[in-house]
C-alpha positions in Angstrom: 0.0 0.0 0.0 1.6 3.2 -1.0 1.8 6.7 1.0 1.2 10.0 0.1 4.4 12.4 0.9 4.1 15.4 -0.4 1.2 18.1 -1.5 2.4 17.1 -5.2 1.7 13.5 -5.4 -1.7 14.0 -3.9 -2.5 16.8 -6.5 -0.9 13.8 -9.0 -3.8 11.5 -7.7 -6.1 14.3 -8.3 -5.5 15.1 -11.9 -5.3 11.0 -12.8 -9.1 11.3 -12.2 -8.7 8.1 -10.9 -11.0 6.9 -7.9 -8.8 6.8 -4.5 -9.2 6.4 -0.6 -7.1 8.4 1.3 -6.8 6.6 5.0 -5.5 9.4 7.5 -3.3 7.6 10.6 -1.2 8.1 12.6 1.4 5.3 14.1 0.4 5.9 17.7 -3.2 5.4 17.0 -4.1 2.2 18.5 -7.7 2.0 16.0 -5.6 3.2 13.3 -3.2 0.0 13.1 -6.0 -2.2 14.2 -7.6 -1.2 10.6 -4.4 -1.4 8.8 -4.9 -5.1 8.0 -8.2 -4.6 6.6 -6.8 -1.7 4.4 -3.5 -3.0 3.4 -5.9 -6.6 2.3 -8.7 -4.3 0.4 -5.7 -2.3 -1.5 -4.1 -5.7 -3.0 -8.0 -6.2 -4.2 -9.0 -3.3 -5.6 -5.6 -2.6 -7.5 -5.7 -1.6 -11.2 -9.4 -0.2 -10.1 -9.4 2.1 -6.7 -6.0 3.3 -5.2 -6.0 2.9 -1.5 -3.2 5.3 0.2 -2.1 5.9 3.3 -1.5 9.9 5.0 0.6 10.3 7.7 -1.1 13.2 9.9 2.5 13.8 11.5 3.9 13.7 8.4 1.5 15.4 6.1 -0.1 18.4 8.2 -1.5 20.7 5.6 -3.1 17.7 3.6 -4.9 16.5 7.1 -5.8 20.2 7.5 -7.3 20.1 4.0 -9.8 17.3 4.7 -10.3 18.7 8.4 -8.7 15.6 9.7 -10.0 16.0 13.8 -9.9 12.4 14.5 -8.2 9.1 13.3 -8.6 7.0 11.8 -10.4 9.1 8.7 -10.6 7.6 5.7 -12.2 9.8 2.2 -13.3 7.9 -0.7 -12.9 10.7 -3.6 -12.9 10.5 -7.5 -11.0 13.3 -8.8 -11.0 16.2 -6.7 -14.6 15.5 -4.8 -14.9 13.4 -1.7 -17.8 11.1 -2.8 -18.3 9.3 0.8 -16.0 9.7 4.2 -15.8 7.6 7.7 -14.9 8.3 10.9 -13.3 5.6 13.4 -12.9 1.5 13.0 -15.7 0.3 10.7 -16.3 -3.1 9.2 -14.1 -4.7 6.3 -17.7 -5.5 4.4 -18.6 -2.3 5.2 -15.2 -0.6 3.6 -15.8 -3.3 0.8 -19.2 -1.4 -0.2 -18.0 2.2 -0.2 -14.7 1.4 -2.3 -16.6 -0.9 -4.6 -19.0 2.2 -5.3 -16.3 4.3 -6.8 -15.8 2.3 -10.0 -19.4 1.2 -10.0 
């Protein structure tokens, strides 16, 4: 699963037009590494259709600013440059499943 490090690789993603998922963490976060698994598992699936990618909010301050980041973990399910469908906290793999799936559908 790939990172974003840099304001220019997320404005990359942007102009792709591409679907993506951006998944805001942070390492500390104890829910945030609890979802990795599920994630890291739905980004080997979806590849060649949705990009999953993960932000660092230590790393990457002014693109967690962007998206309002508050709490972790965040993810934003976006085609282009509008954010189709968010989620807040731990959810469900099946539940992840149906929101990426809807990108591409």
């Amino acid at each position: 699963m790939k990172a974003i490090n840099s304001n220019k690789e997320f404005n990359d993603l942007v102009k792709a037009g591409k679907p993506f998922v951006l998944d805001f963490y942070a390492d500390w976060c104890g829910p945030c590494q609890s979802l990795l698994p599920v994630v890291e598992k739905l980004s080997e699936e979806f590849e060649g259709k949705v990009d999953i990618l993960k932000v660092n909010i230590d790393q990457q301050k002014a693109l967690a600013a962007k998206f309002k980041v508050r709490s972790i973990p965040a993810l934003f399910f976006l085609k282009g440059n509008k954010i189709l469908d968010n989620h807040l906290g731990l959810t469900s793999e099946v539940s992840l499943r149906k929101k990426i799936t809807s990108l591409y559908k």
